[in-house]
PAVEXKE-919410 format. One record per atom (N, C-alpha, C, O): atom name; residue number from 1; z, x, y. Coordinates in pm, whole numbers, padded with zeros to 5 digits. Layout:
<recs>
@atom:CA, n:NUM, c3:Z, c1:X, c2:Y $
...
</recs>
This chain:
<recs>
@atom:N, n:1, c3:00000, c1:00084, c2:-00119 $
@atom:CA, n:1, c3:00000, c1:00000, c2:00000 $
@atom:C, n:1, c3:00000, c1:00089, c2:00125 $
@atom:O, n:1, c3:00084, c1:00175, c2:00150 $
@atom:N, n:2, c3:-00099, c1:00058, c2:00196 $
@atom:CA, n:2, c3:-00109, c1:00158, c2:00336 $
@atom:C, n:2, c3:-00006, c1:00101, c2:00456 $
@atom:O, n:2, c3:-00010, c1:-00017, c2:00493 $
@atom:N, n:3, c3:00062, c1:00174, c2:00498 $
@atom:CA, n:3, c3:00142, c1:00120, c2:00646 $
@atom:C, n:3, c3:00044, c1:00077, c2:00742 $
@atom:O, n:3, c3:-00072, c1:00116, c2:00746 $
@atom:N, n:4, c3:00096, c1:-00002, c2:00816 $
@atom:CA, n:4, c3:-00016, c1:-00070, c2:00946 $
@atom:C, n:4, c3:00035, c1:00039, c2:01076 $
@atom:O, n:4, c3:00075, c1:00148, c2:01033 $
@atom:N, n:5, c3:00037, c1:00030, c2:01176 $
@atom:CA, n:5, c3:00065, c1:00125, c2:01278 $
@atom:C, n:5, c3:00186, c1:00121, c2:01312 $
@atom:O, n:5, c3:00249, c1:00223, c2:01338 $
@atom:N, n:6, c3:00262, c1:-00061, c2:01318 $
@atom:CA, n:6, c3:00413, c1:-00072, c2:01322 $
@atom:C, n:6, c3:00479, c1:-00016, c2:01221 $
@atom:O, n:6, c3:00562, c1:00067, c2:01258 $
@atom:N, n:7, c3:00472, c1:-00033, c2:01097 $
@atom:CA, n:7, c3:00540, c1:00027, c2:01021 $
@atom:C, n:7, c3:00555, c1:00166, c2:01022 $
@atom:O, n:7, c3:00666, c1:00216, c2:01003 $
@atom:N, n:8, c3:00419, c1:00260, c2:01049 $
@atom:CA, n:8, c3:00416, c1:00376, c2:01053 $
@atom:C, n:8, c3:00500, c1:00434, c2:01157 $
@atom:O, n:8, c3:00551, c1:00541, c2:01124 $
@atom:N, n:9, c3:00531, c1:00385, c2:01291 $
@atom:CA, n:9, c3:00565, c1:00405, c2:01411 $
@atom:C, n:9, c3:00753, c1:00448, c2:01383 $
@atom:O, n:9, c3:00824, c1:00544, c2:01412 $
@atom:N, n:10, c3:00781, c1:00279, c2:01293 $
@atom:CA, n:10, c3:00901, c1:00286, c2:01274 $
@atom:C, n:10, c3:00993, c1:00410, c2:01185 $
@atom:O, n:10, c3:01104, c1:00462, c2:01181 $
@atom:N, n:11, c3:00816, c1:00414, c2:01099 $
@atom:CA, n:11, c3:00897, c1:00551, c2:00977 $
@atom:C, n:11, c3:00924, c1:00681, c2:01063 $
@atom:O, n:11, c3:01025, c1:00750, c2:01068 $
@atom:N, n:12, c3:00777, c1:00696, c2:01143 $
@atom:CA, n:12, c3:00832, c1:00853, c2:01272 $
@atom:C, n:12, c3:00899, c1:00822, c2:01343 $
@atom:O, n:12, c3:00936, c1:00924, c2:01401 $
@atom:N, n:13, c3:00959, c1:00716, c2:01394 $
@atom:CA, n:13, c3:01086, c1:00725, c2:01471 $
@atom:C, n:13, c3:01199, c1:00753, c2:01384 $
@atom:O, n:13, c3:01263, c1:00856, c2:01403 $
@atom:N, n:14, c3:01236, c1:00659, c2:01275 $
@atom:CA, n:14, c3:01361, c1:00722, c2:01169 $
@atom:C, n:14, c3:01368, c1:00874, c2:01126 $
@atom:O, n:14, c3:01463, c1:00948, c2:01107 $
@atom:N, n:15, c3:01198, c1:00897, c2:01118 $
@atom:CA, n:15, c3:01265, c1:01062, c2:01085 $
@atom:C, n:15, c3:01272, c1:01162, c2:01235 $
@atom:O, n:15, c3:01307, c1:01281, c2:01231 $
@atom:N, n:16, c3:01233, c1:01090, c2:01362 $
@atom:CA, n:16, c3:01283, c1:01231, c2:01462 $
@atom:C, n:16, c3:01398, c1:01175, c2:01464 $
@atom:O, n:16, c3:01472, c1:01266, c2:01428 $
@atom:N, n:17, c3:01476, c1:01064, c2:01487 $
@atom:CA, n:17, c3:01585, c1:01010, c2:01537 $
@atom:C, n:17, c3:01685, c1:01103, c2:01384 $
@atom:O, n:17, c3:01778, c1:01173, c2:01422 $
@atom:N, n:18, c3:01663, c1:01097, c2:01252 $
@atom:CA, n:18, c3:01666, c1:01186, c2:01158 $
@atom:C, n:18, c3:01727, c1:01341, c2:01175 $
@atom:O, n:18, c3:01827, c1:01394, c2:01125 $
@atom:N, n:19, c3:01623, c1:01391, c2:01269 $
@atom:CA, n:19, c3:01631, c1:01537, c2:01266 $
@atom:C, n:19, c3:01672, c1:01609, c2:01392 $
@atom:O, n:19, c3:01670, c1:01725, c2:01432 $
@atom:N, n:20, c3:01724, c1:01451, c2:01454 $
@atom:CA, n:20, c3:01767, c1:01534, c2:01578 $
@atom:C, n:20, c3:01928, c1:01486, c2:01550 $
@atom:O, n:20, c3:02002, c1:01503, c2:01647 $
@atom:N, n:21, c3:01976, c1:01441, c2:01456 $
@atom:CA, n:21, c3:02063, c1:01432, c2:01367 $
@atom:C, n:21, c3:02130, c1:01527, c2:01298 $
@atom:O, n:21, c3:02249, c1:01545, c2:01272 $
@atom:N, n:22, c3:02028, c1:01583, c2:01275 $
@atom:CA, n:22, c3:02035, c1:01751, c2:01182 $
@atom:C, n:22, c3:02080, c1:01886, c2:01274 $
@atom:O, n:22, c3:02162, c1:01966, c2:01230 $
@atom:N, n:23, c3:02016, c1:01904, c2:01412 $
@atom:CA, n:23, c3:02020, c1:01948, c2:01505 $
@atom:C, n:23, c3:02179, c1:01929, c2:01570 $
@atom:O, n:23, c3:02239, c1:02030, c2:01610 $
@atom:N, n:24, c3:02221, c1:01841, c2:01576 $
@atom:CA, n:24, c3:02366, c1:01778, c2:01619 $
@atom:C, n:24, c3:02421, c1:01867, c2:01523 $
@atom:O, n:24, c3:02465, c1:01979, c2:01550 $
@atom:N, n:25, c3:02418, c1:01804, c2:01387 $
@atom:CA, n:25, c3:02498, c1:01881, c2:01287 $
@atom:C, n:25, c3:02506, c1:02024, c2:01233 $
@atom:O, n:25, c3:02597, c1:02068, c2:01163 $
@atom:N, n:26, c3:02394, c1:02093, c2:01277 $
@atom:CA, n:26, c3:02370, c1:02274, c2:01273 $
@atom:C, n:26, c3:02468, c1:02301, c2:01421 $
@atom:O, n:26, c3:02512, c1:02415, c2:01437 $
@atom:N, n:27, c3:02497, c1:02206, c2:01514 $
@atom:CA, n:27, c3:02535, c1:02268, c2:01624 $
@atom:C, n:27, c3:02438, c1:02362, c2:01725 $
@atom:O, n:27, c3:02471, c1:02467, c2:01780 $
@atom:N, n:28, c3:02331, c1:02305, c2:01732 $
@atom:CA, n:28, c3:02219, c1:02349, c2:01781 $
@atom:C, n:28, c3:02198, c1:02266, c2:01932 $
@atom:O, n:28, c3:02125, c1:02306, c2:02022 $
@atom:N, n:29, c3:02275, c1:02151, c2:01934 $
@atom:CA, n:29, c3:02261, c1:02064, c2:02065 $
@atom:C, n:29, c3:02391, c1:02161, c2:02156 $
@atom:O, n:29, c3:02363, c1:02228, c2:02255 $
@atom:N, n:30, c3:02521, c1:02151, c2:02103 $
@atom:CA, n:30, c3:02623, c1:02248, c2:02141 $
@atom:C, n:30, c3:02568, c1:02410, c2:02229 $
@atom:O, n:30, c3:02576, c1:02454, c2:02344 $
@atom:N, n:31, c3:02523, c1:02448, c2:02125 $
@atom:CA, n:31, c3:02466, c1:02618, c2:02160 $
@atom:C, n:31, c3:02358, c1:02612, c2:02292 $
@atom:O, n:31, c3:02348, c1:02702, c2:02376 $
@atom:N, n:32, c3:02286, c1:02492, c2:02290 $
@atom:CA, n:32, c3:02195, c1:02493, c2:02364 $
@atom:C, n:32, c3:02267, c1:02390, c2:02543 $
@atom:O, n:32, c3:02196, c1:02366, c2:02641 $
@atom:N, n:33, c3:02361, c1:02366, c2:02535 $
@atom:CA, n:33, c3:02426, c1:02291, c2:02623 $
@atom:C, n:33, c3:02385, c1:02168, c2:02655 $
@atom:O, n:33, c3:02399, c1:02130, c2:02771 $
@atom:N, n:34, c3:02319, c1:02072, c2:02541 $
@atom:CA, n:34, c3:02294, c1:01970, c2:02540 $
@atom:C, n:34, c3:02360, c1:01875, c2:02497 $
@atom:O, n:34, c3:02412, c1:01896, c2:02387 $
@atom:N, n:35, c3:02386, c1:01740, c2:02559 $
@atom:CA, n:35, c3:02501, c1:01691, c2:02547 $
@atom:C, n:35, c3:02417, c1:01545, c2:02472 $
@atom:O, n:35, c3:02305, c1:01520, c2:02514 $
@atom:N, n:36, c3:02471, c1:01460, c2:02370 $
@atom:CA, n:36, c3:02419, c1:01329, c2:02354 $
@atom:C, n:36, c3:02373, c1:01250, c2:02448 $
@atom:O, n:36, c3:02395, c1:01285, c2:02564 $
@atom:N, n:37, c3:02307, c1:01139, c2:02427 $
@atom:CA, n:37, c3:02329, c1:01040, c2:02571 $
@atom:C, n:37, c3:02208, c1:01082, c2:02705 $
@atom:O, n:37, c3:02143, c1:01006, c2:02777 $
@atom:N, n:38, c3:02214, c1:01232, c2:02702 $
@atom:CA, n:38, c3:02145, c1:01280, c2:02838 $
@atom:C, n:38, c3:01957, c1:01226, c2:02767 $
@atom:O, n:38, c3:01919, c1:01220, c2:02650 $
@atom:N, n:39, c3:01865, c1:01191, c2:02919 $
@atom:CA, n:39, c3:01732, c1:01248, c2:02876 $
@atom:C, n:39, c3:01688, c1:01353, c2:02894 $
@atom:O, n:39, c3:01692, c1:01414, c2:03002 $
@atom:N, n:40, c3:01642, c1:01388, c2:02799 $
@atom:CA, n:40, c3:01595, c1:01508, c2:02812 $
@atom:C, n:40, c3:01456, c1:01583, c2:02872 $
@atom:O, n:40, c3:01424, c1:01701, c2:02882 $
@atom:N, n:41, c3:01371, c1:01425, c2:02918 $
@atom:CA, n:41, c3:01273, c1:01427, c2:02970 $
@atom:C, n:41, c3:01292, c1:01450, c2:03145 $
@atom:O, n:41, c3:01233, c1:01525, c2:03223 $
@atom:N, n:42, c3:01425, c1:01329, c2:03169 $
@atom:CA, n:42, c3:01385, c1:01275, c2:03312 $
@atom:C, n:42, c3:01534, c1:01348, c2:03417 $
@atom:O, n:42, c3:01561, c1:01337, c2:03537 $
@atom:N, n:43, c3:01603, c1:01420, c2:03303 $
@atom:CA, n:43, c3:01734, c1:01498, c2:03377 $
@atom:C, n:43, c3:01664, c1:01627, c2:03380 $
@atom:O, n:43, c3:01587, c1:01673, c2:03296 $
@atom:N, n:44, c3:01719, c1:01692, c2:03527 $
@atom:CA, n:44, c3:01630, c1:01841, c2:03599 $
@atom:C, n:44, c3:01725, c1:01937, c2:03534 $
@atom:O, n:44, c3:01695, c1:02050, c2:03494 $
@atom:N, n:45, c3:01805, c1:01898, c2:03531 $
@atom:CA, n:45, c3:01942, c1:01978, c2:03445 $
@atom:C, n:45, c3:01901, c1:02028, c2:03341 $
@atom:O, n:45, c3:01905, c1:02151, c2:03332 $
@atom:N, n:46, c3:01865, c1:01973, c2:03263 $
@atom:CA, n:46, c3:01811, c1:02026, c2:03076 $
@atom:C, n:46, c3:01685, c1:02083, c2:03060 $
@atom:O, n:46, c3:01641, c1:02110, c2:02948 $
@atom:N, n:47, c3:01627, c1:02103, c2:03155 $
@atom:CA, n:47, c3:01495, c1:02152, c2:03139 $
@atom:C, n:47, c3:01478, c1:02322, c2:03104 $
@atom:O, n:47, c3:01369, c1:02363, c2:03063 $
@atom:N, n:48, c3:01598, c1:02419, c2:03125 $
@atom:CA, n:48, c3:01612, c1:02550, c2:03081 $
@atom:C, n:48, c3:01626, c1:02514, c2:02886 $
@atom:O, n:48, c3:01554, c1:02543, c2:02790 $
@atom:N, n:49, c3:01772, c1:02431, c2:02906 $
@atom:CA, n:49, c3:01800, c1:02459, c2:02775 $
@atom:C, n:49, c3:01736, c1:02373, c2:02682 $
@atom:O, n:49, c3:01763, c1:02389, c2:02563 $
@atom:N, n:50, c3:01638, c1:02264, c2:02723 $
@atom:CA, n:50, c3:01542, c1:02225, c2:02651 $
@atom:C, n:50, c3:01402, c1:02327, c2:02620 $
@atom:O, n:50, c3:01337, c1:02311, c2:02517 $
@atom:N, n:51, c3:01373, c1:02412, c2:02700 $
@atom:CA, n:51, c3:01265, c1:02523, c2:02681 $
@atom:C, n:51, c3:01330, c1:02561, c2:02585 $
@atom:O, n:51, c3:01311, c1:02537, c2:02466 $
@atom:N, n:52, c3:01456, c1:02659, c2:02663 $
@atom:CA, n:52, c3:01544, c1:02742, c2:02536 $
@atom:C, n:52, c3:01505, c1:02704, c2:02361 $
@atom:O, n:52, c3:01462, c1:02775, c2:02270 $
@atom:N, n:53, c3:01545, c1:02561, c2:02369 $
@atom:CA, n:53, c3:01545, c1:02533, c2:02229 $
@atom:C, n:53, c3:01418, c1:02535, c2:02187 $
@atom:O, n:53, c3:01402, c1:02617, c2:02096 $
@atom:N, n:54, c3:01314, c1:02472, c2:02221 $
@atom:CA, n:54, c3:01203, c1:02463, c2:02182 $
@atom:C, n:54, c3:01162, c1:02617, c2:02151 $
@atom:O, n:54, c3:01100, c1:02649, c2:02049 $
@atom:N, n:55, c3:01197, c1:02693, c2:02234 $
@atom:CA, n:55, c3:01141, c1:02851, c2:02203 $
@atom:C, n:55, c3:01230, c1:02904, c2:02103 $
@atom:O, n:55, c3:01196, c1:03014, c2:02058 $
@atom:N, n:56, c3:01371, c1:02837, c2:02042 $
@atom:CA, n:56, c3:01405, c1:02885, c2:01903 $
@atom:C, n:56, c3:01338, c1:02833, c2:01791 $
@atom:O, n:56, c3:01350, c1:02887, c2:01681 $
@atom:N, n:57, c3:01254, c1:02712, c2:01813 $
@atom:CA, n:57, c3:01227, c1:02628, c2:01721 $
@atom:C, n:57, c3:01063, c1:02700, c2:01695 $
@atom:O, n:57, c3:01007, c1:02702, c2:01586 $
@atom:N, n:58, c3:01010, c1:02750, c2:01814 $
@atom:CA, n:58, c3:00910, c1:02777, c2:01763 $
@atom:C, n:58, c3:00911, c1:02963, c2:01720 $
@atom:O, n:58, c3:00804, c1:03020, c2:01697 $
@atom:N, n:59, c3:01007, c1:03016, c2:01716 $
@atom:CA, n:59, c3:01040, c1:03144, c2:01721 $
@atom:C, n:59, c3:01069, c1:03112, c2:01547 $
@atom:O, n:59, c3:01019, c1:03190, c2:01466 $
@atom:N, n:60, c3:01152, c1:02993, c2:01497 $
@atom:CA, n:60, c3:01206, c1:02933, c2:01356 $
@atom:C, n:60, c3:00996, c1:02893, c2:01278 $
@atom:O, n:60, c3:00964, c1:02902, c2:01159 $
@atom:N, n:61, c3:00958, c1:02876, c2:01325 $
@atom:CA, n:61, c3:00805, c1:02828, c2:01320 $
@atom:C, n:61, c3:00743, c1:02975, c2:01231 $
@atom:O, n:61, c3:00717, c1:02995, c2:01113 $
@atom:N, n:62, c3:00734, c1:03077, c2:01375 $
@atom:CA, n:62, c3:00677, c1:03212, c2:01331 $
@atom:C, n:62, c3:00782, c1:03254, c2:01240 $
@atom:O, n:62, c3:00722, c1:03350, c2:01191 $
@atom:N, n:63, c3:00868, c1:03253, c2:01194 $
@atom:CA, n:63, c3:00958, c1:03295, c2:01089 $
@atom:C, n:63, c3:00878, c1:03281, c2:00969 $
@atom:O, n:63, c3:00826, c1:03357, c2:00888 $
@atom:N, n:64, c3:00887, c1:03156, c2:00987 $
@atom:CA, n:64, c3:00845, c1:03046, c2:00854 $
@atom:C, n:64, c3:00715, c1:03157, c2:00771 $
@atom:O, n:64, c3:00710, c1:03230, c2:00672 $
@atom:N, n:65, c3:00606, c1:03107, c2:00902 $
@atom:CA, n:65, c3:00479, c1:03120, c2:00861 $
@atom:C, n:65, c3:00453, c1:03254, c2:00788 $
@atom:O, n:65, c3:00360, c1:03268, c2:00707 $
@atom:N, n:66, c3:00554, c1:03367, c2:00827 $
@atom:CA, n:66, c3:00541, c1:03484, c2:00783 $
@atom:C, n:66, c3:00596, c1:03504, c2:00659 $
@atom:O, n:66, c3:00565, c1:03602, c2:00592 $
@atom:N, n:67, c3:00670, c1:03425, c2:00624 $
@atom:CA, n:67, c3:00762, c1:03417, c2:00452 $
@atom:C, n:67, c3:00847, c1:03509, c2:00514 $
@atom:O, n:67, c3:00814, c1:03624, c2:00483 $
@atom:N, n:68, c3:00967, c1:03504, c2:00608 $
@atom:CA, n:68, c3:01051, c1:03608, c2:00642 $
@atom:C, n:68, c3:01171, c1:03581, c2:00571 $
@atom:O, n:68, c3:01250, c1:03659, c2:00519 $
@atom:N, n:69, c3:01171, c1:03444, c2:00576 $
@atom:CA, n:69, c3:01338, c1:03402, c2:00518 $
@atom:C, n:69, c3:01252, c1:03331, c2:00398 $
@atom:O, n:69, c3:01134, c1:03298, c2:00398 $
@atom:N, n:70, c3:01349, c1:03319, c2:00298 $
@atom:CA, n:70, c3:01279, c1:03270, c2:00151 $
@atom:C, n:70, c3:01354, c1:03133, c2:00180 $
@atom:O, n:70, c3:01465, c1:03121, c2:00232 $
@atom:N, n:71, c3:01242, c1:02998, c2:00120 $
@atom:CA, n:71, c3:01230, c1:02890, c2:00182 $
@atom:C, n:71, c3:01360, c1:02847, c2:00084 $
@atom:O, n:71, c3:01434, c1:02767, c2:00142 $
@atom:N, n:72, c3:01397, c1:02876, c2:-00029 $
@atom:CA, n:72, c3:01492, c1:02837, c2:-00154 $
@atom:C, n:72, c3:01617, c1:02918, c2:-00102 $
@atom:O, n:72, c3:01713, c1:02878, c2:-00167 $
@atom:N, n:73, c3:01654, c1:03011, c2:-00016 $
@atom:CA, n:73, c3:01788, c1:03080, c2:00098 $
@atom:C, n:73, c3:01815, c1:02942, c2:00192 $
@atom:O, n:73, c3:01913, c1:02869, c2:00180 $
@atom:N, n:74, c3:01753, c1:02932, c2:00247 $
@atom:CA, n:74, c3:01756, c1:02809, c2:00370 $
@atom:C, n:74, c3:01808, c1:02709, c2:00287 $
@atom:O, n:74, c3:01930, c1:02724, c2:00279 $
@atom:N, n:75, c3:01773, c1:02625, c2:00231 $
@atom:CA, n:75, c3:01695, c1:02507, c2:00120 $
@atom:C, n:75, c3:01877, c1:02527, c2:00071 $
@atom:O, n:75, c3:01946, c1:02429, c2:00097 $
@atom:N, n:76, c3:01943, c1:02635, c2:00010 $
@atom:CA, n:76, c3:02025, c1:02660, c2:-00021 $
@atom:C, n:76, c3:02176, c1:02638, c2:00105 $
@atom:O, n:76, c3:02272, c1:02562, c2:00094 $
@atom:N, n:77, c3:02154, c1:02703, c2:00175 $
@atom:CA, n:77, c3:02217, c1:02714, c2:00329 $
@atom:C, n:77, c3:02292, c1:02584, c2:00320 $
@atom:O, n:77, c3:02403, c1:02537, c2:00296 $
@atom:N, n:78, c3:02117, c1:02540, c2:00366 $
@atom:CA, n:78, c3:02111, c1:02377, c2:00432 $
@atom:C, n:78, c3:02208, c1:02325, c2:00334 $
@atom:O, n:78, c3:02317, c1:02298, c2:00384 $
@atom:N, n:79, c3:02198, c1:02304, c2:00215 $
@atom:CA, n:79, c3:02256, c1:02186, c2:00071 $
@atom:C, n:79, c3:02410, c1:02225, c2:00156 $
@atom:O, n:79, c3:02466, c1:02150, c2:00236 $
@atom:N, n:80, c3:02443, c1:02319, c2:00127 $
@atom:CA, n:80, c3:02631, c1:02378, c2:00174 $
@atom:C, n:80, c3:02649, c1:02311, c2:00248 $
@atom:O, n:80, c3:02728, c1:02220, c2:00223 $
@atom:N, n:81, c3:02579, c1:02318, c2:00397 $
@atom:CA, n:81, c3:02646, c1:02273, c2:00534 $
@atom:C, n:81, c3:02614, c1:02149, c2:00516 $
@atom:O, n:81, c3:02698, c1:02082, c2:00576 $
@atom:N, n:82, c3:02509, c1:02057, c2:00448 $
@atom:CA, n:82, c3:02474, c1:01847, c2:00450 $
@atom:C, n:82, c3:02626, c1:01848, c2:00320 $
@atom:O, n:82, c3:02683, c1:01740, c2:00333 $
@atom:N, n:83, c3:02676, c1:01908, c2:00244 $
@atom:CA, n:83, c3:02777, c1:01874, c2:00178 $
@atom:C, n:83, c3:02929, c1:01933, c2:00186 $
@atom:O, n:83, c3:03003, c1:01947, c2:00089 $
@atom:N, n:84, c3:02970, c1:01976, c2:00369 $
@atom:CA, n:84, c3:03070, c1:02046, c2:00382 $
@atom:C, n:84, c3:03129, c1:01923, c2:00512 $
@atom:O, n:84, c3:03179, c1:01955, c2:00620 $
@atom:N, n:85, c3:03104, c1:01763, c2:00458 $
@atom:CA, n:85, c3:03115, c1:01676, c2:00574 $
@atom:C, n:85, c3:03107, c1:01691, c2:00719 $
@atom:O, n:85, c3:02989, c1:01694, c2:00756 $
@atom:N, n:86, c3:03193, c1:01702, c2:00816 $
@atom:CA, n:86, c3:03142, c1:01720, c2:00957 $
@atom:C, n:86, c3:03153, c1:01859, c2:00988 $
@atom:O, n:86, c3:03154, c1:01881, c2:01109 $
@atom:N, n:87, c3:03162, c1:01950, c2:00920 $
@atom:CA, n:87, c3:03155, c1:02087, c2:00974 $
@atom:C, n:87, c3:03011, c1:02142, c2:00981 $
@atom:O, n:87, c3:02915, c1:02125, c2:00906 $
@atom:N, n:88, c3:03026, c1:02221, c2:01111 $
@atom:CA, n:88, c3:02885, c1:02252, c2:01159 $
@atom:C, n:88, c3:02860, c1:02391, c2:01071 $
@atom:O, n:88, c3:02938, c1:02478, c2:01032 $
@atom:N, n:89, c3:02696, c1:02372, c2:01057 $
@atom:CA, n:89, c3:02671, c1:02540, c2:01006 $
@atom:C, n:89, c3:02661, c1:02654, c2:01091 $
@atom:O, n:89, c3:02587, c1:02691, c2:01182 $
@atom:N, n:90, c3:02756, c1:02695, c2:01035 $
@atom:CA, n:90, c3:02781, c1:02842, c2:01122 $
@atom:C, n:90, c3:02712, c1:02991, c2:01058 $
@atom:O, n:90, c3:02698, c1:03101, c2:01112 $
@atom:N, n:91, c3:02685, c1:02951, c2:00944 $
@atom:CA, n:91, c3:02685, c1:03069, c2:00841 $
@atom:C, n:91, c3:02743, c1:03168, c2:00836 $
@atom:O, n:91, c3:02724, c1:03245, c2:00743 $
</recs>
């Protein structure tokens, strides 16, 4: 069964709303001085530490692509800190 455009819309919103979930919980909103609640589009305030992040994320990108970190280390990481309840990953 193919999704229509609403349905599809709703599934990419659950997974950024998802992974910026994930982001909260690495403590990655913290580090970056981003607070819940704020936009991040239309506040002049966040616009450093919104670059900031984006330039770890794409700095996490070129990691990737190079096989620097082995994807089953992470994969591993990650499982610890989604099953160590609200404690952030610190490693």
């Amino acid at each position: 069964m193919q999704l229509d455009h609403v349905s599809m819309r709703k599934e990419r919103t659950r997974t950024l709303i998802q992974l910026g979930g994930l982001m909260d919980k690495a403590g990655l909103l913290e580090n970056f001085d981003i607070a819940l609640g704020r936009d991040l589009q239309k506040d002049a305030e966040l616009k450093t530490p919104v670059s900031a992040l984006m330039g770890a994320l794409l700095e996490l990108k070129q990691i990737m692509t190079q096989d620097a970190l082995p994807f089953s280390l992470l994969a591993e990481k990650g499982a610890r800190a989604l099953g160590d309840g609200d404690e952030k990953a610190d490693g």
